[in-house]
C-alpha positions in Angstrom: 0.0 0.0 0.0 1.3 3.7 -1.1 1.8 5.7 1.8 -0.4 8.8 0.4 -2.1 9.0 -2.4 -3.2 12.7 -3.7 -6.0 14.4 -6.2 -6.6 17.8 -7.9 -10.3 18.9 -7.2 -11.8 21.3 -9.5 -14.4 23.2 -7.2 -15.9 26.3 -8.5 -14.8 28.6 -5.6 -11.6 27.5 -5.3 -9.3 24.6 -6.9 -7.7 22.2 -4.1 -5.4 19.8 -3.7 -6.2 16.6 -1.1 -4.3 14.2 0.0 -5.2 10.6 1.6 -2.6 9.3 4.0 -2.7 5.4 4.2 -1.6 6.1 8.4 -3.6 9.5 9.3 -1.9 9.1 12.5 0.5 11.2 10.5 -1.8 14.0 9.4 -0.8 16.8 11.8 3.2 16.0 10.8 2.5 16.2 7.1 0.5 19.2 7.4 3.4 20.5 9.3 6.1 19.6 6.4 4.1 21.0 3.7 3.7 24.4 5.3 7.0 25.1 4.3 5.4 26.0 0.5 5.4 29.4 0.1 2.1 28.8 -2.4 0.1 27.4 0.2 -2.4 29.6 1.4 -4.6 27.1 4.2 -4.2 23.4 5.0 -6.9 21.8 6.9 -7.7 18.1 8.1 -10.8 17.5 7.0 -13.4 14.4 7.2 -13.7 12.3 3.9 -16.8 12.7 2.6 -15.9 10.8 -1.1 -16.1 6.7 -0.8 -12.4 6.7 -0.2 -10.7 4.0 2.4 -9.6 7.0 4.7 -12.1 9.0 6.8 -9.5 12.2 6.9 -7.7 13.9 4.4 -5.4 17.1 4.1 -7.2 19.7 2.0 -4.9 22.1 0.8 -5.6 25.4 -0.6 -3.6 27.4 -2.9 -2.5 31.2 -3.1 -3.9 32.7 -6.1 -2.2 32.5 -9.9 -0.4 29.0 -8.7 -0.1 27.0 -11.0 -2.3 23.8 -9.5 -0.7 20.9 -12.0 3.2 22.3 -10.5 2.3 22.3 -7.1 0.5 18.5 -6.7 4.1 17.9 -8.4 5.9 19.5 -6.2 4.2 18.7 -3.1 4.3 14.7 -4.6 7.7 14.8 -4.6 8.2 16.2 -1.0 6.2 13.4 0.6 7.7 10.9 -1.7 10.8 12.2 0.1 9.3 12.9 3.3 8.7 9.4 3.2 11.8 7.8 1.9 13.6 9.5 5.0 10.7 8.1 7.2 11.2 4.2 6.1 14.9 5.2 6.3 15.1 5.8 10.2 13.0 3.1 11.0 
């Protein structure tokens, strides 16, 4: 099993970006590693509402003129690190 998995959601008041953690004993961490984006606006832990396998996810909202596509990217590629430095400690 991945240990996040993450979506683009095209809402009409504001484009998001959520991600799923497979452990959301881990939500409070990631949301604290990915405030370091400087195109972040808000991050919230929210309840899943979709028909997902997790009940939480990490909502994240976007300053304005971001580029939505480059940011999922970028914020992919942090957790895949995030998490490659995780399993590494262990």
């Amino acid at each position: 099993m991945l240990p996040f998995r993450s979506e683009i959601r095209n809402s009409p008041s504001q484009p998001t970006i959520k991600i799923f953690l497979s452990d959301e004993s881990l939500d409070e961490r990631i949301k604290k590693h990915l405030e370091h984006f400087e195109e972040i606006e808000d991050i919230e832990i929210r309840e899943s509402v979709e028909q997902t396998e997790s009940t939480e996810n990490l909502t994240i909202f976007l300053k304005d003129d971001v580029d939505i596509r480059k940011m999922k990217s970028s914020i992919d590629s942090s957790l895949w690190w995030y998490f490659e430095e995780d399993l590494v400690d262990e």
